[in-house]
C-alpha positions in Angstrom: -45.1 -27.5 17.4 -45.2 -23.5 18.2 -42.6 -23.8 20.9 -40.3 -26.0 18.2 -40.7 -23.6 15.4 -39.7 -20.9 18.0 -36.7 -22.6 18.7 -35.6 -23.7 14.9 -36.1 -19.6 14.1 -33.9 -19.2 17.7 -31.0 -21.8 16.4 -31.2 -20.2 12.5 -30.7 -16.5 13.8 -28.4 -17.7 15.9 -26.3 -19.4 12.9 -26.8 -16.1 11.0 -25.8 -14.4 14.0 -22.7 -16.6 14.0 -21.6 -16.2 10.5 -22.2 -12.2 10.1 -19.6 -12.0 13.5 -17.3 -14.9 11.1 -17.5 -12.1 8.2 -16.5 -9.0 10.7 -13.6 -11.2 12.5 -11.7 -10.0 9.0 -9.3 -6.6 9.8 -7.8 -4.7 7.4 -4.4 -3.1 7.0 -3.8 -0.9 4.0 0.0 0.9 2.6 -0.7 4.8 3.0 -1.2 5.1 -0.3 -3.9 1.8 -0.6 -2.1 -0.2 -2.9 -1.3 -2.7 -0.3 -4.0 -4.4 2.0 -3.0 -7.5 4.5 -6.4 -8.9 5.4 -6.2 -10.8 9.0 -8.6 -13.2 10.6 -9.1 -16.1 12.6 -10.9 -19.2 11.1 -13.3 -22.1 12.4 -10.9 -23.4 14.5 -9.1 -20.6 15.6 -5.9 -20.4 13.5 -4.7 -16.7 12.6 -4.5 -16.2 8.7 -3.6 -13.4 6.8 -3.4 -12.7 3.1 -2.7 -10.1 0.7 -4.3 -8.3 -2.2 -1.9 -5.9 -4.6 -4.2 -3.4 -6.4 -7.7 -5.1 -5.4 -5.8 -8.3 -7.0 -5.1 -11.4 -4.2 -1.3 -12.5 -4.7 -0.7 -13.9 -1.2 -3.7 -16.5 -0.4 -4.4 -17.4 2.9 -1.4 -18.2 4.9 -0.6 -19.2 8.3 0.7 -17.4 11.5 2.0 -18.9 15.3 4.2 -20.2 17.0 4.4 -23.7 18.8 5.9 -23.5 22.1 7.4 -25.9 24.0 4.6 -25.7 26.6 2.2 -23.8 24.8 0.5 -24.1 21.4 0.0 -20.6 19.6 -0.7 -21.6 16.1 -4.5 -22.8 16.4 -7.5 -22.7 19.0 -6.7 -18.9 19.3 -9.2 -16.1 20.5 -8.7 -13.0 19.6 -8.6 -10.3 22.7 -8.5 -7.4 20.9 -7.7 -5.3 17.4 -6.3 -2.3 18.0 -6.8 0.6 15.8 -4.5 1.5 12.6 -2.1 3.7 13.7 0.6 5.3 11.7 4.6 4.2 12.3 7.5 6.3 11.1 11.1 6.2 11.5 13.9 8.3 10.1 17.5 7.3 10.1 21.3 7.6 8.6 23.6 5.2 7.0 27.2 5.3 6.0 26.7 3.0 3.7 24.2 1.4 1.6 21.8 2.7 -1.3 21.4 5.6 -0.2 22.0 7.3 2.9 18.9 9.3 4.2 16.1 7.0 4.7 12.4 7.8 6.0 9.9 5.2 6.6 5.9 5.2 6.6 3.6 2.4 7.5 0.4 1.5 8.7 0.8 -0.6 11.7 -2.2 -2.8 13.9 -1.9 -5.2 16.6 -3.9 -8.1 17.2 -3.5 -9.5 20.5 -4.5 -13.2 21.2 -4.5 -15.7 23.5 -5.0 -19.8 23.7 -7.2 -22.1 25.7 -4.9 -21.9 28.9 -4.5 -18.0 28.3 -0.9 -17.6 27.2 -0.8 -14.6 24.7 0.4 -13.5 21.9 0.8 -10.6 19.7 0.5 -10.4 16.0 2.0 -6.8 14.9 1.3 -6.0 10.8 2.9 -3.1 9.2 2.3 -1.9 5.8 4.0 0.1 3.7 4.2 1.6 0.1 6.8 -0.8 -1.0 5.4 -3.8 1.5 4.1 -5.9 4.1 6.0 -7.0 7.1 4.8 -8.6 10.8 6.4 -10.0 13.3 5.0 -12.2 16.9 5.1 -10.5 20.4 5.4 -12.5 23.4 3.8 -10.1 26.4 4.2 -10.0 29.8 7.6 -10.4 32.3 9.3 -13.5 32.9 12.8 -14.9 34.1 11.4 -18.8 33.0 13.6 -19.1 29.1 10.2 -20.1 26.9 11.0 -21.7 23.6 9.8 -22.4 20.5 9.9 -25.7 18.7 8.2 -25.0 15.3 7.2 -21.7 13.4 4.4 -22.5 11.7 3.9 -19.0 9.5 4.0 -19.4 6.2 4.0 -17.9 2.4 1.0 -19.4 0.4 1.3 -18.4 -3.4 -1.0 -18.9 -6.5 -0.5 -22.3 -9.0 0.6 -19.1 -11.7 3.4 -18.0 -9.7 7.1 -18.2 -10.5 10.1 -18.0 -7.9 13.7 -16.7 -8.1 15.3 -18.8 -4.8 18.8 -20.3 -3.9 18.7 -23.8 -1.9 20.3 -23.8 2.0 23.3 -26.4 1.5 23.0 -29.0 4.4 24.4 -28.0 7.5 28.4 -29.8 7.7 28.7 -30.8 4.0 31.2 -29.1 1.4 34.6 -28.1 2.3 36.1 -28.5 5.4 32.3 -29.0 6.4 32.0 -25.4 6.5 28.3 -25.4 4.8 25.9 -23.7 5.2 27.1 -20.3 4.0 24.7 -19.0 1.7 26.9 -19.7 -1.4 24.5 -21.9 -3.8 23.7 -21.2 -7.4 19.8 -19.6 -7.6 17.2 -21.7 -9.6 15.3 -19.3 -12.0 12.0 -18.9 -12.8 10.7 -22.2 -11.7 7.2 -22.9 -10.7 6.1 -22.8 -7.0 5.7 -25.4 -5.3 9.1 -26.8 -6.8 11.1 -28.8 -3.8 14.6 -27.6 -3.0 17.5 -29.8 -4.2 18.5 -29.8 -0.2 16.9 -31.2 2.6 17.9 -27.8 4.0 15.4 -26.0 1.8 16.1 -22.3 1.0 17.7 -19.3 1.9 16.4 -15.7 2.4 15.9 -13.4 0.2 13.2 -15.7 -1.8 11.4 -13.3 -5.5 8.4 -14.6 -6.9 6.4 -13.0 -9.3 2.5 -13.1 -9.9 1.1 -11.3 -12.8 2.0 -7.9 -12.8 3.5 -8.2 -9.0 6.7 -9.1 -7.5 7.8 -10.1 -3.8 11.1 -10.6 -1.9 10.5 -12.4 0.9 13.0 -11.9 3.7 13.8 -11.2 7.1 15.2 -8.5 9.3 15.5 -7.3 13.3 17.4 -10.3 14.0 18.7 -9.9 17.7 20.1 -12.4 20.3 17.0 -14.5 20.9 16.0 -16.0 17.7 17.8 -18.4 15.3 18.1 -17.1 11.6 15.2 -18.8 9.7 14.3 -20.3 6.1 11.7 -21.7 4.3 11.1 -25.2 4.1 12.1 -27.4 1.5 8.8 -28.5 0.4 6.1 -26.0 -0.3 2.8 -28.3 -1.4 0.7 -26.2 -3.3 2.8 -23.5 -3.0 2.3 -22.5 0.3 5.9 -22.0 1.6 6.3 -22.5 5.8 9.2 -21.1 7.6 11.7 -23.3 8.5 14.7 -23.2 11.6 18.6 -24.4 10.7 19.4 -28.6 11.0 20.4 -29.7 14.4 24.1 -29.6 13.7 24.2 -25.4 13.0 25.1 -24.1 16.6 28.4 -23.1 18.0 30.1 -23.7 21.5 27.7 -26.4 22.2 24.6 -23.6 22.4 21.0 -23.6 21.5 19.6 -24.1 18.0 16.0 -22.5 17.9 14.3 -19.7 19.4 14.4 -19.3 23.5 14.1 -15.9 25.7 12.9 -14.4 28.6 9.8 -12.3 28.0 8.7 -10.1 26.8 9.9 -11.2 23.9 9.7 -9.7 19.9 10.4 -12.1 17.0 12.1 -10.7 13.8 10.4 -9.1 11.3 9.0 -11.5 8.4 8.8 -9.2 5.4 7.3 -9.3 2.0 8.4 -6.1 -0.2 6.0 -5.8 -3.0 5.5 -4.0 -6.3 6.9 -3.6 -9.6 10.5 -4.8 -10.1 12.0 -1.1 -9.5 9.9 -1.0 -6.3 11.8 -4.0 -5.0 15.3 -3.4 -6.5 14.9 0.1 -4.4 13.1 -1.1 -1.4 14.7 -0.2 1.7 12.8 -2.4 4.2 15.3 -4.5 5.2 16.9 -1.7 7.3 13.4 0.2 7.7 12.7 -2.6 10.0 16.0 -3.6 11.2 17.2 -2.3 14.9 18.6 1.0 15.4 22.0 1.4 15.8 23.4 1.1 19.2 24.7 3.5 21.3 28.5 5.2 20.4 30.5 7.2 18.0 30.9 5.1 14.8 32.8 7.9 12.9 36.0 5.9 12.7 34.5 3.5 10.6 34.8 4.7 7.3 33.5 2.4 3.7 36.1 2.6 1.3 37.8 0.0 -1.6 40.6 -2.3 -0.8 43.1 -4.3 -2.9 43.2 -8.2 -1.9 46.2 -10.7 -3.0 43.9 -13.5 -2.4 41.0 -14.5 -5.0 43.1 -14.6 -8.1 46.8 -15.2 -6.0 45.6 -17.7 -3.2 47.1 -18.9 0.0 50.8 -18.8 -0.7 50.9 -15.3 -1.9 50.2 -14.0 1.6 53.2 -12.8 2.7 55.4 -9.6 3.2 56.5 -8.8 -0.2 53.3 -9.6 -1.9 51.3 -7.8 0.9 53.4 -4.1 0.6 52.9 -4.6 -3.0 49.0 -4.8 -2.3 49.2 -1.8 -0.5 51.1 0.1 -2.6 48.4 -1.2 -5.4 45.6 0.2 -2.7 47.9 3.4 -2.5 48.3 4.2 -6.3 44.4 3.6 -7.3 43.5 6.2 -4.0 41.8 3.5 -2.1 41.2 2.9 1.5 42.5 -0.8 2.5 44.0 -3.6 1.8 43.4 -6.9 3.1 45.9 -9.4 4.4 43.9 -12.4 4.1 44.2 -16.1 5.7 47.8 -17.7 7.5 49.2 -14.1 7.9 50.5 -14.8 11.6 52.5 -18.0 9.8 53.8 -17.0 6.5 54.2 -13.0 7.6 53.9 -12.9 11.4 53.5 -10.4 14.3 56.9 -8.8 14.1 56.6 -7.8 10.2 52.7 -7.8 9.9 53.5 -4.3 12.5 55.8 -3.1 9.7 53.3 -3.6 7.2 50.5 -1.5 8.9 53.2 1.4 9.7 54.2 1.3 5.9 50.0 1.3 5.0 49.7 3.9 7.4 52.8 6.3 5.8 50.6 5.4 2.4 47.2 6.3 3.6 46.0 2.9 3.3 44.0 0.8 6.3 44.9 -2.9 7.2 42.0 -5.6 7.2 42.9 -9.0 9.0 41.5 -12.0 8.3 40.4 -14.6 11.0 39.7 -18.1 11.0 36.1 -18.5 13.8 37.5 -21.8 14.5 35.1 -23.7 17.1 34.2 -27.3 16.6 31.9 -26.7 13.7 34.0 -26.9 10.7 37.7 -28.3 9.6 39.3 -25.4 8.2 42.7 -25.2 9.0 43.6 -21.2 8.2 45.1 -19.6 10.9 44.6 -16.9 13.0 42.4 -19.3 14.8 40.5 -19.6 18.3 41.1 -16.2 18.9 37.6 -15.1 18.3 36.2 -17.4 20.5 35.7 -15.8 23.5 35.1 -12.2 24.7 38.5 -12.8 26.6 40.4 -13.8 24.1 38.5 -11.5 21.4 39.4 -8.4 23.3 43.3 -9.5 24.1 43.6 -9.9 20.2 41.7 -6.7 18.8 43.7 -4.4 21.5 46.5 -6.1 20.2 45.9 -5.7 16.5 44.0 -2.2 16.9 47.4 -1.0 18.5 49.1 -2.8 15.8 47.3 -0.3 13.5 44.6 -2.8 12.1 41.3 -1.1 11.1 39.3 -4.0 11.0 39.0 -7.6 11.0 37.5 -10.3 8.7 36.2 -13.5 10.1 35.5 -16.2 8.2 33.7 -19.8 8.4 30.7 -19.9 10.5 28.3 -22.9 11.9 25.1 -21.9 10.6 22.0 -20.2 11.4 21.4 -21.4 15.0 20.6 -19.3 17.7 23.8 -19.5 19.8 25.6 -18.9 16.0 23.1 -15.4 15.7 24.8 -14.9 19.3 28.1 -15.2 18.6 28.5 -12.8 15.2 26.2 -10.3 18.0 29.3 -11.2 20.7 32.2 -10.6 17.1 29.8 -6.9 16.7 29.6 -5.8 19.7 33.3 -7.0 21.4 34.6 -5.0 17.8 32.9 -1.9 18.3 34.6 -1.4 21.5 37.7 -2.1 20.1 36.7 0.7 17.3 37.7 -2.0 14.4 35.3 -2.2 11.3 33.7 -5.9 10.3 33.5 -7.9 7.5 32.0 -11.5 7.6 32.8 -14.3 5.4 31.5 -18.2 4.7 28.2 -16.7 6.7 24.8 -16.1 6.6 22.8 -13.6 5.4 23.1 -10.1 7.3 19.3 -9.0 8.2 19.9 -5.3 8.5 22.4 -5.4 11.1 24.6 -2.8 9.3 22.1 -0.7 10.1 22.5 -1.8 13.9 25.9 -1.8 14.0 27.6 0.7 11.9 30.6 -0.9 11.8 29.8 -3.8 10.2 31.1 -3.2 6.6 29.9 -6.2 5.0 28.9 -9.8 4.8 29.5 -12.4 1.5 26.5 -15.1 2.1 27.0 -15.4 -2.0 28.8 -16.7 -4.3 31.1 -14.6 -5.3 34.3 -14.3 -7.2 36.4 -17.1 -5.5 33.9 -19.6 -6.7 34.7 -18.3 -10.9 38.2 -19.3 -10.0 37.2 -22.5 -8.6 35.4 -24.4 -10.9 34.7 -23.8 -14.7 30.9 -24.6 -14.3 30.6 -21.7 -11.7 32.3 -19.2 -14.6 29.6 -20.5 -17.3 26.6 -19.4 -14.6 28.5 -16.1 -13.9 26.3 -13.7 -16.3 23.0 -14.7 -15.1 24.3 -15.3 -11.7 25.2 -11.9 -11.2 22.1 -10.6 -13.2 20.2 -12.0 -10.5 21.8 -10.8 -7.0 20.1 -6.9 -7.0 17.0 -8.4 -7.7 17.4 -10.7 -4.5 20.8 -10.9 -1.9 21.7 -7.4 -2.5 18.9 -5.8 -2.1 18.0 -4.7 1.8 22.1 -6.3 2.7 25.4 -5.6 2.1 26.7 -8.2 -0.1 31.0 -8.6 -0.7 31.0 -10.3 -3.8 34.9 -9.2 -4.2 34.3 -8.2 -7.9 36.2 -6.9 -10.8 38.8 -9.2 -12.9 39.9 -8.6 -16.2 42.9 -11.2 -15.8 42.5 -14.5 -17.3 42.0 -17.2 -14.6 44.7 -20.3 -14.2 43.0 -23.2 -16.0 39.8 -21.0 -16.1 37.9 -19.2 -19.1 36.1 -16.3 -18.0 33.1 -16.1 -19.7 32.0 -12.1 -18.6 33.6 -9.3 -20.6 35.7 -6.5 -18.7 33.1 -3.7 -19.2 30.7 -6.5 -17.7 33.3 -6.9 -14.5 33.6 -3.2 -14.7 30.0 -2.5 -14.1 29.9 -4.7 -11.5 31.5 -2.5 -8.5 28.2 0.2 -9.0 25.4 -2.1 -9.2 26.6 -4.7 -6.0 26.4 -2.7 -3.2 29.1 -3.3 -0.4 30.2 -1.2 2.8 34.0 -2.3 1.8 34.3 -3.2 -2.1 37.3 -5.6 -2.4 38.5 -5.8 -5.3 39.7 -9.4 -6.9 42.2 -7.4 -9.8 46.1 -7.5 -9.4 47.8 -4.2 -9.8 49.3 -5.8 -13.3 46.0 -6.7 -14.6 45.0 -2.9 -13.4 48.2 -1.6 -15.7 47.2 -3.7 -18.5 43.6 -1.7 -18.6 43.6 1.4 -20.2 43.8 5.2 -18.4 40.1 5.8 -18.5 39.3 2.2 -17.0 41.8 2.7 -14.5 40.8 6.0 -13.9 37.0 4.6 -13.5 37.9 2.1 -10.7 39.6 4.6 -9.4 36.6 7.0 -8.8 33.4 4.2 -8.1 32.3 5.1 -4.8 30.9 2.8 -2.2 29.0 5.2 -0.6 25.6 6.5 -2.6 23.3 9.0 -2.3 20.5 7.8 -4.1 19.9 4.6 -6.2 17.1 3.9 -9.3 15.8 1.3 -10.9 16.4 1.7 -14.6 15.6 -1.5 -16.7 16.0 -5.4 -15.8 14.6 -8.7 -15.6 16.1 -11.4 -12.9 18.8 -13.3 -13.8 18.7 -12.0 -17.6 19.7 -8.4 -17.8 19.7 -5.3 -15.3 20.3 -1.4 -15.4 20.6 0.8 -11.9 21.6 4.2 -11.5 23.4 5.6 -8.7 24.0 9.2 -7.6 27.2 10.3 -5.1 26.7 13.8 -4.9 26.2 15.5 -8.0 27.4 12.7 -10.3 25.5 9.9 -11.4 26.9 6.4 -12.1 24.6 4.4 -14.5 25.8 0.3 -14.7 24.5 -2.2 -16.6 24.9 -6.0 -17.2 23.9 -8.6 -19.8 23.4 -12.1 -18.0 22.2 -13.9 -21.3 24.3 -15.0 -24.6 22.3 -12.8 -27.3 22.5 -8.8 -27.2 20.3 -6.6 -25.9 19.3 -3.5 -27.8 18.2 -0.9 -24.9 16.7 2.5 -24.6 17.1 4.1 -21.0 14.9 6.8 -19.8 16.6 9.0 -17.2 14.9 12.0 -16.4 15.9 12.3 -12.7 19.9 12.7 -14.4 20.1 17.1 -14.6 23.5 16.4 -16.4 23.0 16.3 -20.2 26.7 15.4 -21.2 28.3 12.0 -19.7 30.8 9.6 -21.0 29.8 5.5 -21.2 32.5 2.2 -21.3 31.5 -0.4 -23.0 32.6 -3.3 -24.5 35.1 -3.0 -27.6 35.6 -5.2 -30.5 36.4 -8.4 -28.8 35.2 -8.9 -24.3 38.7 -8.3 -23.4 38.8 -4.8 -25.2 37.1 -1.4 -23.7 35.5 1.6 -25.8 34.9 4.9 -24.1 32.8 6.9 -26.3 31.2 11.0 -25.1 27.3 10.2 -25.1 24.8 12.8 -24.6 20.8 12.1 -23.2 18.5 13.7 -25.8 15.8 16.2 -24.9 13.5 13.6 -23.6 16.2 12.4 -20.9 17.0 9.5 -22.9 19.6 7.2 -24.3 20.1 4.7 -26.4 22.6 1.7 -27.1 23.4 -2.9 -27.2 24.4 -4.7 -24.4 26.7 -7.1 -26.1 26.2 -10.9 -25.2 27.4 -11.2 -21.2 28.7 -7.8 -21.6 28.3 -4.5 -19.6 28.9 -0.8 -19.6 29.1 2.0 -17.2 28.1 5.5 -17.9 28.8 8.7 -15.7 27.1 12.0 -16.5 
């Protein structure tokens, strides 16, 4: 009985043993100033969690982390080799364009490093932050053998209380021409988690949610050539959200869908920006995390604002006449492009598309061409087409068109988010920058920071923009909040062309915004190129000081704040460009908005606002002046807006 009772004490201090190591296998990773902590660990069975606390307060519960392999499983049954120490990462970096253009990043980084049953490894690499949390998986060691990954099985598990901000993934080869998915759905609003996706796709990156006194903007960024551009799942049982890869029908010249490479091998970044709404409206983590530019001089590429025939004209009215007309438009308002959209080598061809750019060029004025991606994966019939298909046939045509005196290209209609698609807009970048002609991406997905890798890379739509008001009246109606929305979410870490700016009436259309709303719209979206959708007529019929304002909205900024705004209700930034300050606001709802701004980081006490007039197709420009407490006061009218420069 001795010996037995010796043994029961053994096996209990063993258990104790067991479950005080359980209770130190948690790790730690605080923001450097310690209102962010990612706790990591590994649980019974060996499967990595993490979850994060926002001023001592849990609004990520424990979530999920791995990968499944083909031939290896490295979600569960995982040991845990080692925890590195905290260490501090920085990075400081440049941008042409963007929300501002110095950027400096701090960050508390570990690594765990862990290994399965059989003793393949993997890395788990945590960074945090002041304005977040971000990690992405590491694949050690040096191999020629492709390894690939079937499922990722992190995921995003949020309290019952929380509420999400999120637009659906249309299915891969529905909608027009089957040119879905291109990030161009209407967001849902508020809704509670856990809420299913209308699509079988699920949703799209960048996803808000909101927990108390917290918000997060899920996304991801660092996307190079070996991974497929991910989602989350469409269903999301008790609110715990799982990454998801594209549908099997969302590659391009018959390539791969999901994740393969050579190691070693880094994933993308999954990132979680986190604060108040002002800390994620100005978060910069997108491109914090994003790769550095590659190698070259860039200083040809140039942001600037460009007329365009084609949102409010269409198709037909792409040819000569209209086109010099464009660019005399683009000449008279002192901007930088114009772009000659879809079936210019039909209805204008070579021969006088060459006498167009000479004529841009004697005005000052830049030439953007617009290209059909062609492939298999859609039916759009635009022309140009199969020219961008292969690094041959890319290089013939932008030597040809950079000669021509083109400065950069457009290329519309992509297959989706697979990994061979992520490939080929890398092959479009890369085959364009030694061509020295700027980018712009259309019917696409969503960026990921690389205008932060490639410089040249102006913009990208993935939203829907403008064309879509002229499309369909039930697309006006959502046009307040939709736009109300977008910097709390798409526009936030990416460029976003949105193609703003009508105060025409639309063909068989009512317009529901107001013209200082559409006026506003130009400083709060942020865009490497700003196309414009406003005819020069519908310019003349604006008054001077309007004129004069869309004349002197910069793309390039400074320095950007958060002044007031709820998602897809109402919101208020400020932007500097130099010494002036540009202050734009919005009203997404159909009541007005009494609002009292606080701007003490403005030196300037003088300043000048447009708003709406007596009816929303009439302006008012009124002096205004910020009292001695930096502050200001005034009414968004109902889907209204206002700009204000001081």
């Amino acid at each position: 009985m001795k010996k037995l009772h010796v043994i029961t004490c053994l096996l209990a201090g063993s258990f104790l043993f067991s479950c005080s190591m359980r209770k130190e296998k948690t790790y730690s990773i605080k923001s450097p100033d310690g209102a962010i902590e990612v706790l990591f660990r590994l649980d019974e069975n060996g499967t990595p969690l993490y979850s994060i606390l926002y001023k001592n307060q849990e609004i990520l519960m424990a979530s999920r982390l791995g990968v499944k392999m083909e031939d290896a499983d490295l979600s569960t049954a995982l040991a845990l080799e080692a925890a590195d120490k905290p260490e501090r990462a920085t990075d400081a970096y440049t941008m042409s364009h963007g929300k501002q253009k110095e950027y400096s990043y701090e960050a508390n980084k570990r690594v765990f490093h862990l290994s399965n049953p059989n003793g393949v490894k993997i890395d788990i690499v945590f960074q945090v932050s002041n304005d977040g949390a971000a990690f992405r998986y590491f694949f050690p060691g040096e191999s020629e053998e492709l390894k690939k990954i079937g499922e990722e099985v992190t995921s995003f598990r949020f309290p019952a209380s929380a509420r999400a901000w999120m637009q659906p993934k249309s299915n891969a080869k529905s909608g027009w021409a089957r040119t879905n998915p291109s990030y161009e759905e209407n967001y849902l609003m508020d809704i509670p988690v856990g809420t299913p996706s209308p699509t079988e796709a699920g949703w799209v990156f960048p996803a808000l949610f909101n927990v108390g006194d917290a918000w997060m903007l899920l996304s991801e960024t660092g996307l190079g050539r070996n991974y497929c551009g991910s989602n989350l799942r469409r269903e999301s049982p008790n609110g715990e959200y799982s990454i998801g890869f594209p549908q099997e029908e969302e590659i391009s010249h018959g390539g791969e869908l999901n994740p393969q490479s050579k190691t070693p091998w880094y994933s993308p970044w999954r990132l979680i920006a986190i604060g108040d709404l002002g800390t994620i409206v100005e978060s910069t983590l997108g491109t914090d995390l994003a790769l550095p530019a590659i190698d070259g001089d860039f200083s040809w590429a140039k942001p600037g604002r460009a007329s365009w025939s084609w949102v409010l004209l269409k198709d037909d009215m792409t040819n000569y006449p209209v086109q010099k007309q464009f660019i005399d438009y683009a000449a008279e308002m002192g901007w930088e492009y114009c772009l000659v959209d879809a079936l210019w080598d039909t209805q204008i061809g070579d021969e006088k598309l060459a006498e167009l750019a000479q004529y841009a060029k004697s005005k000052n004025v830049g030439i953007l061409l617009w290209y059909n991606s062609a492939g298999d994966w859609n039916d759009a019939y635009q022309t140009p087409k199969n020219r961008m298909l292969t690094h041959e046939s890319r290089m013939k045509e932008f030597r040809r068109i950079k000669e021509m005196g083109a400065a950069g290209v457009k290329v519309d209609f992509f297959g989706g988010d697979g990994q061979s698609v992520i490939n080929y807009y890398h092959d479009i970048l890369n085959d364009a920058a030694a061509a020295g002609l700027m980018v712009n991406f259309h019917g696409c997905t969503l960026p990921r920071g690389w205008h932060r890798t490639y410089p040249h890379l102006m913009t990208m739509e993935a939203i829907k923009g403008m064309e879509f008001v002229t499309f369909e009246q039930a697309n006006a109606d959502l046009q307040p909040s939709h736009c109300a929305v977008i910097p709390f979410t798409r526009n936030v870490f990416d460029p976003m062309d949105f193609t703003p700016v009508a105060f025409s009436e639309l063909y068989n259309i009512k317009r529901v915004t107001s013209n200082a709303f559409e006026l506003a719209l130009p400083a709060l979206f942020l865009s490497g190129i700003q196309h414009y959708a406003e005819t020069a007529e519908g310019m003349k019929a604006a008054p001077e000081y309007v004129r004069q304002a869309m004349k002197d909205i910069p793309v390039v900024w400074d320095e950007s704040r958060f002044v007031d705004g709820y998602p897809g209700k109402f919101v208020i930034i400020a932007r500097r460009s130099g010494d002036d300050w540009f202050v734009a606001g919005i009203n997404g709802e159909d009541s007005a908005r009494s609002y009292s701004l606080k701007l003490p980081f403005i030196q300037r006490r003088e300043g000048f606002v447009i708003a709406d007039g007596d009816n929303d197709r009439s302006f008012v420009r009124n002096e205004i002046q910020l009292d001695e407490h930096k502050t200001i006061e005034g009414v968004l009218k109902p889907r209204g807006g206002f700009l204000m420069r001081f």
